[in-house]
C-alpha positions as CSV (number, residue, x, y, z in Angstrom):
1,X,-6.9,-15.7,1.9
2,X,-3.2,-16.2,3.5
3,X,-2.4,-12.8,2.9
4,X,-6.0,-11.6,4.4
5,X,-5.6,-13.3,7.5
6,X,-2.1,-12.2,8.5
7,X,-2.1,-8.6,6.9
8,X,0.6,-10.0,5.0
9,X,0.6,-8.6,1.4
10,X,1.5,-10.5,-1.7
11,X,4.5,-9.8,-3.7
12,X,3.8,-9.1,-7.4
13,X,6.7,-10.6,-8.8
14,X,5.6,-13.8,-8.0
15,X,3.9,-16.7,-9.8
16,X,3.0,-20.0,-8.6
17,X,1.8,-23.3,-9.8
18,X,0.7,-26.4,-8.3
19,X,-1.6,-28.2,-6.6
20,X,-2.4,-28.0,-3.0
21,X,-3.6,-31.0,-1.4
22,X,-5.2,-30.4,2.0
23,X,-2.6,-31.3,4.5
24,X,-0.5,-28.7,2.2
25,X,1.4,-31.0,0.2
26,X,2.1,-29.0,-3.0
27,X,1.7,-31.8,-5.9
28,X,3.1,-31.5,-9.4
29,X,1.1,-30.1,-12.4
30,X,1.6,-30.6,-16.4
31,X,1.8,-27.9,-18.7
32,X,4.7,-26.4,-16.5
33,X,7.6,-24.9,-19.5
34,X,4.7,-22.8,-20.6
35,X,3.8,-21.5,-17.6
36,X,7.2,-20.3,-17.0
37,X,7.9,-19.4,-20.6
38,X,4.4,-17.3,-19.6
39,X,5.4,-15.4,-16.4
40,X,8.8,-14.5,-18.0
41,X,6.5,-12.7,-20.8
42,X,4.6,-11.0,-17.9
43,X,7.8,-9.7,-16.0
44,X,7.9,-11.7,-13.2
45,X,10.6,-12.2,-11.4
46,X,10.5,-15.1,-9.2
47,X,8.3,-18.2,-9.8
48,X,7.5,-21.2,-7.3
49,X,6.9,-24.7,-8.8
50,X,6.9,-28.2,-7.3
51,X,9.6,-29.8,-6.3
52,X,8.5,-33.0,-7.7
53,X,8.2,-31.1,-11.2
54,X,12.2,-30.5,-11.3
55,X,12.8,-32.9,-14.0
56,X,10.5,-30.8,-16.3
57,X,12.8,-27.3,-15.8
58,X,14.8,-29.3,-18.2
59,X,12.3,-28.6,-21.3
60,X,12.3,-24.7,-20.2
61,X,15.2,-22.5,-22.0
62,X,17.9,-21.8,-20.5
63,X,17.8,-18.1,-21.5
64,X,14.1,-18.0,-20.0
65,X,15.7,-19.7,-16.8
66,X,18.6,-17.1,-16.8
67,X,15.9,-14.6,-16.1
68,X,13.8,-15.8,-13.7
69,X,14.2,-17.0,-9.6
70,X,12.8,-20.7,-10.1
71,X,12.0,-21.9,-6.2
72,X,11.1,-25.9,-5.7
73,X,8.4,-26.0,-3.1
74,X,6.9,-29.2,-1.7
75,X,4.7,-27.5,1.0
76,X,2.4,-24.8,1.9
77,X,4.7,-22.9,4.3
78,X,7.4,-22.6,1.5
79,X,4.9,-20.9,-0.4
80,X,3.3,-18.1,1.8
81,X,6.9,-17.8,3.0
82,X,7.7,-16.6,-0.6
83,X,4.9,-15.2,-1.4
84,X,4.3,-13.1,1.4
85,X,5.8,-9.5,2.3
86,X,6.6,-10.0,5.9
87,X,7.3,-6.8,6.8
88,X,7.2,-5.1,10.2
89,X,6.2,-1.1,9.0
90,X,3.0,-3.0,6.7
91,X,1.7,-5.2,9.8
92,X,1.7,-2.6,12.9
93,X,0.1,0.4,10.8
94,X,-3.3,-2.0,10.5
């Protein structure tokens, strides 16, 4: 929808997890070493959690860690300023 309204387009190299509340408070989630364990099978390179989740990156290998960009996000903006290709060429040409 985010990228939709801004023209923005979505990396794909990016997963995400979490729950958004709707003041955009990203809450933790369960279930979160084999979600990464899963988007390091599916190639992707960077993937956003919550911050409040940080203690469970300790149950995740440290090889499958090695390999991926693991970002802490606690809000909204942090996401669709990750997620988002902000880039000047994509946005004039529509």
């Amino acid at each position: 929808l985010a990228s939709a309204l801004t023209k923005c387009p979505v990396r794909h190299d990016i997963a995400m997890t979490g729950e958004i509340t709707l003041r955009g408070r990203v809450l933790p989630i369960g279930g979160l070493k084999e979600k990464i364990v899963a988007a390091n099978r599916a190639r992707i390179k960077t993937v956003l959690i919550p911050a409040e989740n940080k203690r469970d990156l300790e149950d995740v290998p440290e090889t499958v860690k090695k390999k991926l960009n693991i970002v802490l996000v606690s809000h909204m903006d942090e996401v669709l300023d990750q997620a988002l290709i902000k880039d000047d060429r994509i946005t004039k040409e529509k």
